[in-house]
C-alpha positions in Angstrom: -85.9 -0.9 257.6 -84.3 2.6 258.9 -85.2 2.8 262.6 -87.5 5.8 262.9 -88.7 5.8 266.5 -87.2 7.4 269.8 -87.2 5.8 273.3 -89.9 8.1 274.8 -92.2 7.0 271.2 -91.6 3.2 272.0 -92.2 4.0 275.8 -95.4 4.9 274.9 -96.7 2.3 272.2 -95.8 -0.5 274.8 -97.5 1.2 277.7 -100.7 1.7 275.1 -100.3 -2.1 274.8 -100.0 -3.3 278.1 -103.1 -0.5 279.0 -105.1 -2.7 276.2 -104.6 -5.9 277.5 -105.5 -4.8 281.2 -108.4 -3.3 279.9 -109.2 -6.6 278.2 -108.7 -9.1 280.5 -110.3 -7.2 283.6 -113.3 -7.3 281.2 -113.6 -3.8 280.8 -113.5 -4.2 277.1 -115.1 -6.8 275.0 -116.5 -7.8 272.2 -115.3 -6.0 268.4 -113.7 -3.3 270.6 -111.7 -5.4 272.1 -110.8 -7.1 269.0 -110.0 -3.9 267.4 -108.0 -2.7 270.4 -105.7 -6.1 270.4 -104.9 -5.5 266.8 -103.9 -1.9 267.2 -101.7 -3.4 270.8 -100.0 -6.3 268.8 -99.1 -3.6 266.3 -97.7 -1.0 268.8 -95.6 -3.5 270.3 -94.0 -5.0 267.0 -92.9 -1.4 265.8 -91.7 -0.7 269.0 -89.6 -4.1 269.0 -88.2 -3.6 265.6 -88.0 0.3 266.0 -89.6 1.6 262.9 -92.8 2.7 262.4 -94.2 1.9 258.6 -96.6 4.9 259.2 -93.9 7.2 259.3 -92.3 6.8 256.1 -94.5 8.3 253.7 -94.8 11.4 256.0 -91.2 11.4 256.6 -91.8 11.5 260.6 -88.6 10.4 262.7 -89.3 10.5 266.3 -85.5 9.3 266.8 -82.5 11.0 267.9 -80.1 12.0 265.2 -76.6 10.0 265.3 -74.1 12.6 265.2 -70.7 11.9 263.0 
């Protein structure tokens, strides 16, 4: 899969994450919401691992830096 995220984008999706799960586990969030939340967390942090987000490819979105030749 073409790698379609930039630092600052990946930054940001595991920062969401970790905000998530200290929401979650100071009991600030609970119940579906919480459930809901986690799902969204777990995904942020695998596209930011891999580096491509499968959102971005029908919409042609690239967040990352163009390699120059």
């Amino acid at each position: 899969m073409k790698k379609n995220m930039g630092t600052a984008d990946r930054t940001i999706r595991v920062l969401a994450a970790i905000l998530i799960a200290i929401l979650y586990f100071t009991d600030v969030i609970s119940g579906v919401l919480a459930i809901i939340l986690g799902i969204i967390a777990l995904a942020f942090l695998i596209t930011s691992f891999i580096g491509s987000c499968p959102v971005y490819l029908p919409m042609g979105i690239s967040t990352a830096k163009k390699e120059s030749k």
